[in-house]
One Martini backbone bead per residue (centre of mass of N, CA, C, O) as a GRO file, in nm:
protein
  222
    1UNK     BB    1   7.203  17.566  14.533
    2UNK     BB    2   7.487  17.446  14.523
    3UNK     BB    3   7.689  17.250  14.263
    4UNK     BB    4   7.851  17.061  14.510
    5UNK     BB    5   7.621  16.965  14.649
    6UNK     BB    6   7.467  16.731  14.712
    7UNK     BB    7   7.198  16.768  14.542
    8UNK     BB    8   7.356  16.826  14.296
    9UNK     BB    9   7.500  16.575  14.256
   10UNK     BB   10   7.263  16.382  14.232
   11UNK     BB   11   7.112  16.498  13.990
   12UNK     BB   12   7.388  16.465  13.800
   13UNK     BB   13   7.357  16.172  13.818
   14UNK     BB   14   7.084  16.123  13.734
   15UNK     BB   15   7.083  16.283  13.442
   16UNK     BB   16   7.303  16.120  13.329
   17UNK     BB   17   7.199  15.862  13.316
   18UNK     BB   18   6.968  15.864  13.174
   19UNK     BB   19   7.095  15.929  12.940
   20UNK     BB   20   7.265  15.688  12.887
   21UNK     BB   21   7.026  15.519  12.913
   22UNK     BB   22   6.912  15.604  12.610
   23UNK     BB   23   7.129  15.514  12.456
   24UNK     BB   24   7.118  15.216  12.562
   25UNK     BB   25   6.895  15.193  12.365
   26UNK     BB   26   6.934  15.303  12.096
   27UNK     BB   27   7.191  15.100  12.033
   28UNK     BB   28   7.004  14.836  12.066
   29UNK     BB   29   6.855  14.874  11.930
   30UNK     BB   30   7.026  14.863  11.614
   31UNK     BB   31   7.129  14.565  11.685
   32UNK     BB   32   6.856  14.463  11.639
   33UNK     BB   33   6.921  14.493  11.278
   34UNK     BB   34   7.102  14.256  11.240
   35UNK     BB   35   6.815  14.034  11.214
   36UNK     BB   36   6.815  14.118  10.885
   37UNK     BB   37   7.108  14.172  10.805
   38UNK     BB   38   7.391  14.282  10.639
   39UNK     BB   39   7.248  14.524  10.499
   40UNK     BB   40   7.080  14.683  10.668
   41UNK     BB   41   7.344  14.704  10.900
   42UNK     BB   42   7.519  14.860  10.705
   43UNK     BB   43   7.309  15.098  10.654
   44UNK     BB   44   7.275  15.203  10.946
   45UNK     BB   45   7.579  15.262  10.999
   46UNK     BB   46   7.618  15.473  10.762
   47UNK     BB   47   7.344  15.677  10.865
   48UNK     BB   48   7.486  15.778  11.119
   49UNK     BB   49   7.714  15.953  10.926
   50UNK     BB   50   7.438  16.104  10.821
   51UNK     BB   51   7.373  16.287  11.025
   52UNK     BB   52   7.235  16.622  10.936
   53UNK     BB   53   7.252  16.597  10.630
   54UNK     BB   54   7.355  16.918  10.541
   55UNK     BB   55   7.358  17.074  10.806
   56UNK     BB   56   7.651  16.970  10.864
   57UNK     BB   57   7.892  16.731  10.836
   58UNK     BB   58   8.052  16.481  10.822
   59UNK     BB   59   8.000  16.316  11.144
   60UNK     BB   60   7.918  16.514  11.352
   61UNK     BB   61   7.716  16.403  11.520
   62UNK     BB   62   7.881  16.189  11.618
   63UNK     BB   63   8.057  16.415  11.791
   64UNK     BB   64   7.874  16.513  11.978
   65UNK     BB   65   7.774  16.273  12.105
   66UNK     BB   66   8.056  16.179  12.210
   67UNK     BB   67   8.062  16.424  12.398
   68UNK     BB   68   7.838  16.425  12.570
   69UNK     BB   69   7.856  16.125  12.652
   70UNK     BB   70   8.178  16.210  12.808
   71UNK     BB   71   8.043  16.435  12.977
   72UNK     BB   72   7.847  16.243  13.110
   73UNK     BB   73   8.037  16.023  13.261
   74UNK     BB   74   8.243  16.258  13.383
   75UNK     BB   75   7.982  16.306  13.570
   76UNK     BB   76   7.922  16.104  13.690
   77UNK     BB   77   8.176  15.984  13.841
   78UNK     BB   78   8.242  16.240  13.995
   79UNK     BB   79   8.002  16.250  14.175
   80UNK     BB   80   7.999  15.957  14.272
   81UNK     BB   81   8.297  15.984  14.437
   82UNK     BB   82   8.216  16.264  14.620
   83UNK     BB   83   7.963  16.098  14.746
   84UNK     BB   84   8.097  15.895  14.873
   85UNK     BB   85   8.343  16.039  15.041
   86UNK     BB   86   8.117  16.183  15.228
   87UNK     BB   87   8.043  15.920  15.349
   88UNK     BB   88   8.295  15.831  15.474
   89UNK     BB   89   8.334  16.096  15.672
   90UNK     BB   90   8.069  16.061  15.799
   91UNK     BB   91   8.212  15.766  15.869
   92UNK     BB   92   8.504  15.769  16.039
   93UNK     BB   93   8.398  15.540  16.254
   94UNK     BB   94   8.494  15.146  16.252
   95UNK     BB   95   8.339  14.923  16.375
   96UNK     BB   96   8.408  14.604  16.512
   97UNK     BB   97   8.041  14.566  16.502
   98UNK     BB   98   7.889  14.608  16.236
   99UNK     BB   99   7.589  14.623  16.081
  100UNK     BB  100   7.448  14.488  15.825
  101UNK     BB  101   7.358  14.598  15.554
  102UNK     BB  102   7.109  14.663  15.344
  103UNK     BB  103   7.075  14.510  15.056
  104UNK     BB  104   7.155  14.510  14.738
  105UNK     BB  105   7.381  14.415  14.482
  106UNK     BB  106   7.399  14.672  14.354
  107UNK     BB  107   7.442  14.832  14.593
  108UNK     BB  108   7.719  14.714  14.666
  109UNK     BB  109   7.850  14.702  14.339
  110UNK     BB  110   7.843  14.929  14.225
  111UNK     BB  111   8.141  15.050  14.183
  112UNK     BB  112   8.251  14.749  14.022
  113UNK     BB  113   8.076  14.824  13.836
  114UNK     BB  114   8.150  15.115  13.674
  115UNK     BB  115   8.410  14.997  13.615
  116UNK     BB  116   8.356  14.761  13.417
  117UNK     BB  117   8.205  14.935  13.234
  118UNK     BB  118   8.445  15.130  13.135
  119UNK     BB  119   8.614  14.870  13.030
  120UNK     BB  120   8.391  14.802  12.805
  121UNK     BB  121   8.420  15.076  12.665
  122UNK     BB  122   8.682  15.042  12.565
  123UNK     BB  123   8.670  14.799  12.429
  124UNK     BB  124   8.438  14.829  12.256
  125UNK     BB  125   8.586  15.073  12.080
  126UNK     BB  126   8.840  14.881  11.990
  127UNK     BB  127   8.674  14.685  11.824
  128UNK     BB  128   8.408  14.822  11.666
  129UNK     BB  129   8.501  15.079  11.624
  130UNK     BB  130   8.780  15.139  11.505
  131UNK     BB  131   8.902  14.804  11.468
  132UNK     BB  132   9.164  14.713  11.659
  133UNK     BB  133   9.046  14.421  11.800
  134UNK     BB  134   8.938  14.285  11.522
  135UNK     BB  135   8.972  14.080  11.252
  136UNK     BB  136   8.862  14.247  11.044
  137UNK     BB  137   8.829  14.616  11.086
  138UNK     BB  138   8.603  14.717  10.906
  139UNK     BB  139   8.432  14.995  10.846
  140UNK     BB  140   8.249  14.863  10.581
  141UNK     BB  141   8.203  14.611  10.811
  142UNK     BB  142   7.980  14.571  11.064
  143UNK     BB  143   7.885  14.301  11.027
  144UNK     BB  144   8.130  14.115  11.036
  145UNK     BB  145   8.265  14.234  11.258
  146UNK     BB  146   8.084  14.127  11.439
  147UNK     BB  147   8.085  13.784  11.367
  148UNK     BB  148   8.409  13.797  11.409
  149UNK     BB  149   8.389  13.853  11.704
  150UNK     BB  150   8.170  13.609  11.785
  151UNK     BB  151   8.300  13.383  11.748
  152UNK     BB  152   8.343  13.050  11.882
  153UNK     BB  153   8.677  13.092  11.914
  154UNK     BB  154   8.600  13.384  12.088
  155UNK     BB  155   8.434  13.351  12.375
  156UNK     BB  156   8.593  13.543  12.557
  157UNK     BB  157   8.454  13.827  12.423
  158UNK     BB  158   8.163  13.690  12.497
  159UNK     BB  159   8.184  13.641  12.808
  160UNK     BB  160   8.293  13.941  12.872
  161UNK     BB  161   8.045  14.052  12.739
  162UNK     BB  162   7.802  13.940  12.908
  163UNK     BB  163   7.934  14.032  13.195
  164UNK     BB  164   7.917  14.327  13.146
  165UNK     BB  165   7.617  14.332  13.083
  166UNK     BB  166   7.515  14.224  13.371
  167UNK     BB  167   7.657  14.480  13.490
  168UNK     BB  168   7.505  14.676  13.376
  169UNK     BB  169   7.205  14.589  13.483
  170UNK     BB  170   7.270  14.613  13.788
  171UNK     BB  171   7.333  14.945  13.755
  172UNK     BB  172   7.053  15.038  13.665
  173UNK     BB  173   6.875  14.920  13.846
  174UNK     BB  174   6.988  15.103  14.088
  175UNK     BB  175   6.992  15.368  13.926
  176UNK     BB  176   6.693  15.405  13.881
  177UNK     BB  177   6.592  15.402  14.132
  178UNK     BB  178   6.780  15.659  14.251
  179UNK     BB  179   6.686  15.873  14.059
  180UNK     BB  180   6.385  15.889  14.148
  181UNK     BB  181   6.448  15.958  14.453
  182UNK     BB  182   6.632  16.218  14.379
  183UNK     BB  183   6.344  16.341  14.202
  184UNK     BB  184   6.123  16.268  14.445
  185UNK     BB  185   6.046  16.003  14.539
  186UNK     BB  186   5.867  15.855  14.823
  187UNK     BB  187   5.657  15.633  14.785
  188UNK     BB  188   5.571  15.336  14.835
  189UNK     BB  189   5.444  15.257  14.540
  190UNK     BB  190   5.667  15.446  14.419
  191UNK     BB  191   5.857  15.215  14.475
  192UNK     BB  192   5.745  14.950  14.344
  193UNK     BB  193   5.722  15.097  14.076
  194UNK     BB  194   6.039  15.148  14.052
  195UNK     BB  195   6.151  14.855  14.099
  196UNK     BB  196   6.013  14.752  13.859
  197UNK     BB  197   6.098  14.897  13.632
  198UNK     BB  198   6.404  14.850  13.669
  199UNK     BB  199   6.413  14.547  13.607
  200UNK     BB  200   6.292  14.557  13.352
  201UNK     BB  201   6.494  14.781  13.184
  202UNK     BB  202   6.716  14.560  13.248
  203UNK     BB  203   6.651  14.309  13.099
  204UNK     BB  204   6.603  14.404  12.828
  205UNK     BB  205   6.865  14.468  12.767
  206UNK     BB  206   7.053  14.255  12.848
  207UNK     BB  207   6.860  14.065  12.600
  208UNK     BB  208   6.947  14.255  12.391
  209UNK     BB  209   7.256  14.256  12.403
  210UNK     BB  210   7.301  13.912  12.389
  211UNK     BB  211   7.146  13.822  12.146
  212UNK     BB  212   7.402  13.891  11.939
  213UNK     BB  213   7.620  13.702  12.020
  214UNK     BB  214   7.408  13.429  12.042
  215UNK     BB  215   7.326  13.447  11.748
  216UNK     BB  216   7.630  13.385  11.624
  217UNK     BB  217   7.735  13.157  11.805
  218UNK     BB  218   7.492  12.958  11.699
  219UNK     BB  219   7.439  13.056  11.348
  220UNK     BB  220   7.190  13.277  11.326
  221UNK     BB  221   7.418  13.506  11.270
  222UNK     BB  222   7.646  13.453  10.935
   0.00000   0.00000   0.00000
C-alpha cells in the first residue's frame, strides 16, 4: 500500500484522530479539577510543567506533547484535504438535479466544523496557554486566569467558546464512527454500536468541557 493511496490517507486520518481525541478527553479531565477549588487546579497545571522531571528538563514533556499534537493536526488536516480534492475529481461532471445526499449534519459540516475547530484553538492557546488574550494573563495563576476568561460580562468569549465545543462535539461523533469503519469494522451491529458509543463519546466531552465555563458563569466557580 502506497503511503499517498487513499487507504493509506484514511488510516492516517483514524489514527491522527483517535490520538486527538485521547488528549482531549486527558486534557477534559483536567479541567474539572477546577471544581476541587483554586489550589489544587493551580497545582495541576504546575505539575503539567514538571512531567518528566528529572528525567527530563522542566517542561520539555509539554513540548514534545504539543510537537506530537501539532504533527497529529497537520497529518489530519492534510489527509482530509486530499481525500476531499480525489472525492470531488471522482464525481467531476455536476448535474442539474442531483439527489440529494443522505447524510448526518456532522457529515455534511465536517469541514467547516474542522475550520471552527482549528481557529478555536487558536484563540484558546492565545487566551488562556500564553495569556496573550485573558485579562489576567498570569502564567502561575491559571485558576484566576480561567475565572477572569469566563466572568458574566465577557458572555461573547462564552458563547464563542460553547459554540465551538458544539463544534468539536459534531466533529468527534461523526470522526469516531468513521475511523472505526476505516479501520475494519463493517457489520450491521457494530456499525450500531459504534454509532451509539460516538455520540456517547461525543456528549460526554461536549458536557465536560461546557460545565466549565457555565460554572464560572453563574457563580458556582468564583
Amino acid at each position: 500500500m502506497r503511503a499517498g493511496s487513499s487507504v493509506g490517507l484514511k488510516i492516517l486520518m483514524a489514527t491522527t484522530g483517535i490520538l486527538l481525541i485521547l488528549f482531549l478527553y486527558a486534557h477534559m479531565a483536567g479541567n474539572l479539577k477546577i471544581f476541587f477549588g483554586a489550589t489544587p487546579f493551580d497545582h495541576y497545571a504546575h505539575w503539567l510543567r514538571t512531567i518528566g522531571e528529572p528525567l527530563l528538563p522542566g517542561q520539555w514533556y509539554l513540548w514534545i506533547q504539543r510537537t506530537v499534537l501539532t504533527v497529529a493536526v497537520i497529518g489530519h488536516i492534510v489527509s482530509a484535504a486530499i481525500l476531499a480534492r480525489r472525492a470531488r475529481r471522482a464525481r467531476p461532471v455536476r448535474y442539474e438535479h442531483r439527489p440529494k445526499v443522505q447524510g448526518s449534519y456532522a457529515a455534511r459540516t465536517m469541514r467547516w466544523g474542522g475550520v471552527i475547530v482549528v481557529l478555536f484553538v487558536i484563540f484558546h492557546i492565545l487566551d488562556l496557554s500564553t495569556g496573550t488574550l485573558n485579562p489576567v494573563g498570569a502564567p502561575g495563576r491559571p485558576y484566576a486566569n480561567v475565572v477572569a476568561d469566563f466572568a458574566p460580562h465577557r458572555w461573547y468569549v462564552t458563547l464563542f467558546y460553547a459554540l465551538s465545543i458544539v463544534a468539536v462535539g459534531f466533529h468527534l461523533r461523526h470522526g469516531i464512527f468513521s475511523a472505526v469503519r476505516t479501520l475494519g469494522q463493517r457489520t450491521a451491529r457494530g456499525e450500531r454500536i459504534a454509532r451509539a458509543t460516538a455520540l456517547v463519546l461525543s456528549v460526554v466531552l461536549v458536557v465536560g468541557f461546557l460545565s466549565v465555563p457555565f460554572a464560572v458563569i453563574t457563580g458556582l466557580v468564583n
